[in-house]
C-alpha positions as CSV (number, residue, x, y, z in Angstrom):
1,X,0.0,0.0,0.0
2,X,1.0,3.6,-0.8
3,X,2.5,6.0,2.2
4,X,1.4,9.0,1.5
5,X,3.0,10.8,4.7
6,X,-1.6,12.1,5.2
7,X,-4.9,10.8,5.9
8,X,-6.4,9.0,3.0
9,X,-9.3,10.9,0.4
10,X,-11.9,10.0,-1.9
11,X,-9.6,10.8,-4.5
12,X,-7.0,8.7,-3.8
13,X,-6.5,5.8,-6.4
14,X,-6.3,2.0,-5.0
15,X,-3.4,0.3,-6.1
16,X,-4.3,-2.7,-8.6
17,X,-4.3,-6.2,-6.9
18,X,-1.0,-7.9,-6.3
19,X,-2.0,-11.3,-7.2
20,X,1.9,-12.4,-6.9
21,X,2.2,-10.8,-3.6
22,X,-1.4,-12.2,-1.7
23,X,-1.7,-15.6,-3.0
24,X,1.8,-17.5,-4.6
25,X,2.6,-20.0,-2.0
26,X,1.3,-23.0,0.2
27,X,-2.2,-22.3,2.3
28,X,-3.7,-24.1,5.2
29,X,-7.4,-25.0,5.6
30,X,-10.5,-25.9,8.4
31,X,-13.7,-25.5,6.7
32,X,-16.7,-26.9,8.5
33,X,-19.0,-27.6,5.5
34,X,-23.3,-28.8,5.8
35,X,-24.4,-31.6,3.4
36,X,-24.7,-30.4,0.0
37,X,-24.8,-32.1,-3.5
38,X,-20.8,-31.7,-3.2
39,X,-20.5,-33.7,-0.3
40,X,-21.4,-34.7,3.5
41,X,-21.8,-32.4,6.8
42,X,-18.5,-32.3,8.4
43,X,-14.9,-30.8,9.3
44,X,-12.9,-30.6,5.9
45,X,-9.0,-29.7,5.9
46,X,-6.1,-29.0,3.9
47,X,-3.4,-27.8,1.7
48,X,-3.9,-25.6,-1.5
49,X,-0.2,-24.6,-3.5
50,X,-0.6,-21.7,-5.8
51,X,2.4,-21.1,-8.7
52,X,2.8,-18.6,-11.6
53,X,2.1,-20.8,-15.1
54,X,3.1,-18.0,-16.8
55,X,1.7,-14.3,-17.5
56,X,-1.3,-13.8,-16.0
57,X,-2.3,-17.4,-15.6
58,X,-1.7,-19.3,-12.2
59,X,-2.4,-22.9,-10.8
60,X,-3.9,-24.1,-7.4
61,X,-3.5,-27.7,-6.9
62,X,-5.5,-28.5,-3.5
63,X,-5.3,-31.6,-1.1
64,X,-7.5,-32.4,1.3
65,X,-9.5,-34.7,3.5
66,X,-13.4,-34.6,4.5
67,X,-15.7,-37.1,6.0
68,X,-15.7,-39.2,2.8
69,X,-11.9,-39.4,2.9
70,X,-9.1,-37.7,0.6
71,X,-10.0,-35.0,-2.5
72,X,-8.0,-33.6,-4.6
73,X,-8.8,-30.5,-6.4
74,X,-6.8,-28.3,-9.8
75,X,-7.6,-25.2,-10.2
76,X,-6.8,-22.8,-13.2
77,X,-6.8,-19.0,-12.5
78,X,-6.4,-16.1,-14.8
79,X,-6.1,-12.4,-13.3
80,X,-6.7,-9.5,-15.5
81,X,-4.8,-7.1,-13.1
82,X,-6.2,-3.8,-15.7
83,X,-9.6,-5.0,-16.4
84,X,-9.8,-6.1,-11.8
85,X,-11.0,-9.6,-13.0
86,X,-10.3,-13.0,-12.0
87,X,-11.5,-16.4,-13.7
88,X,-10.8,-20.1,-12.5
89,X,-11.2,-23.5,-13.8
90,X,-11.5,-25.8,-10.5
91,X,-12.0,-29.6,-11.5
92,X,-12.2,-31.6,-8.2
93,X,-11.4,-35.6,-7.6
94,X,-14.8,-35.9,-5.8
95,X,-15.8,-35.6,-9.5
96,X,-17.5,-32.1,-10.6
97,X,-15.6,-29.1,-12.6
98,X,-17.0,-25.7,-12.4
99,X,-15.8,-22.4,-13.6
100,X,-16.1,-19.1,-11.4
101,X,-15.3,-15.6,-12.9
102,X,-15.5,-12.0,-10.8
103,X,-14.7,-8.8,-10.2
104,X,-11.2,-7.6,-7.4
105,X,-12.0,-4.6,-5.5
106,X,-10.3,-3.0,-2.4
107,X,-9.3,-0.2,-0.3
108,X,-6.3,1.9,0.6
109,X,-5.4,-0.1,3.4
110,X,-4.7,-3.0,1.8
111,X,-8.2,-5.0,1.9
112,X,-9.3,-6.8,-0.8
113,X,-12.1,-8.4,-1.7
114,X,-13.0,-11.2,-5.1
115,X,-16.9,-12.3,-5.9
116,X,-16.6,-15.1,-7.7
117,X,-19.9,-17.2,-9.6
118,X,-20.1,-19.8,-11.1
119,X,-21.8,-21.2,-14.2
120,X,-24.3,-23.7,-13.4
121,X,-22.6,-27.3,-13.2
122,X,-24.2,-31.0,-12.3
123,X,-23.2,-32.9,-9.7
124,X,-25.0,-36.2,-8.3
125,X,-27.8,-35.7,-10.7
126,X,-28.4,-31.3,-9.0
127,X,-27.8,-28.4,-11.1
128,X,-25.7,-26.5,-8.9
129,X,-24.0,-22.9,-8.5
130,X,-21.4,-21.7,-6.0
131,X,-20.7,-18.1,-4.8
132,X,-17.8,-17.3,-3.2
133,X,-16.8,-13.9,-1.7
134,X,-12.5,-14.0,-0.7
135,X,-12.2,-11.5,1.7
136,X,-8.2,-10.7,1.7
137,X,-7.4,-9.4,4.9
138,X,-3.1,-9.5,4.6
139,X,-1.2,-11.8,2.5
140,X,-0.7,-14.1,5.4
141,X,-4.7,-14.6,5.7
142,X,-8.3,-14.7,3.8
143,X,-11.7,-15.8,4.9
144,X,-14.0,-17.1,2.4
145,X,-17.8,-16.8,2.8
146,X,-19.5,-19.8,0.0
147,X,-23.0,-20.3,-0.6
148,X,-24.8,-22.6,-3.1
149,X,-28.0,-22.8,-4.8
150,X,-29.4,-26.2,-5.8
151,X,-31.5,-26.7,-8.7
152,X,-32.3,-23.1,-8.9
153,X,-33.1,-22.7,-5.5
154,X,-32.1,-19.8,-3.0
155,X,-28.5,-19.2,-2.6
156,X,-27.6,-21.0,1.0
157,X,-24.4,-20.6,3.5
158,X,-21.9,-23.2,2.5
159,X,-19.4,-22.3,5.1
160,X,-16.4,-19.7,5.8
161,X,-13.3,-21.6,6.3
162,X,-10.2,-19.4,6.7
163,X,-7.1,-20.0,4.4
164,X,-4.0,-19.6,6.4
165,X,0.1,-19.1,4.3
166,X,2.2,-21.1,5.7
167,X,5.4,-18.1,5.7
């Protein structure tokens, strides 16, 4: 975040979103998730590794355990750092693929935020879309706040695990 040696004003610019500095590295998870077409009620937990492909294309490569045992999860992310936009490809082991596109806003002091939806995908015979809202409190830290919708039906909390770095 800038210095600027005063207090902030409206007409100060936010920096564009440092996807390099926030999110390249490994990341914890605890996500206590309700039963959903995606899986059973329960603790979930984890490790997600994100690495520059190249340009302004990442991967995430997630492992994990739930209540019905191990998961693994690939995601492919692109940030358009001008246009503030972020797109992923996630294509999970527990067999559905989904992709999520949204907007990156934030704040002079350093807080940003992604609002990611999803297309509508199938999964154990449901239409289903996913919502998730990153809030990015440091590059150390980020809550997530998910919520699905089921065959066209209200958007519901899927939980708000925290992602941790591991420095």
């Amino acid at each position: 975040m800038p210095v600027l040696g005063r207090p902030t004003e409206g007409t100060d610019t936010v920096p564009l979103f440092d996807f390099d500095t926030y999110f390249l590295g490994k990341w914890t998870f605890e996500w206590s998730m309700p039963e959903s077409p995606l899986g059973p009620a329960g603790p979930y937990s984890g490790t997600t590794v994100i690495s520059k492909v190249d340009g302004r294309f990442y991967e995430a490569v997630t492992e994990g355990e739930g209540p019905s045992g191990p998961f693994k999860a690939r995601e492919l992310l692109a940030y358009h750092k001008e246009n503030k936009v972020l797109a992923r490809q996630v294509t999970d082991s527990r067999g559905f693929s989904y992709m999520q596109f949204g907007p990156v806003g934030g704040d002079l002091g350093g807080i940003y935020n992604i609002h990611f939806d999803s297309a509508p995908f199938t999964v154990n015979g449901k239409s289903v879309r996913l919502r998730n809202e990153l809030r990015l409190l440091s590059p150390l830290n980020y809550r997530v706040s998910s919520s699905i919708s089921v065959d066209g039906g209200p958007f519901t909390n899927l939980g708000t695990p925290w992602f941790r770095k591991n420095p």
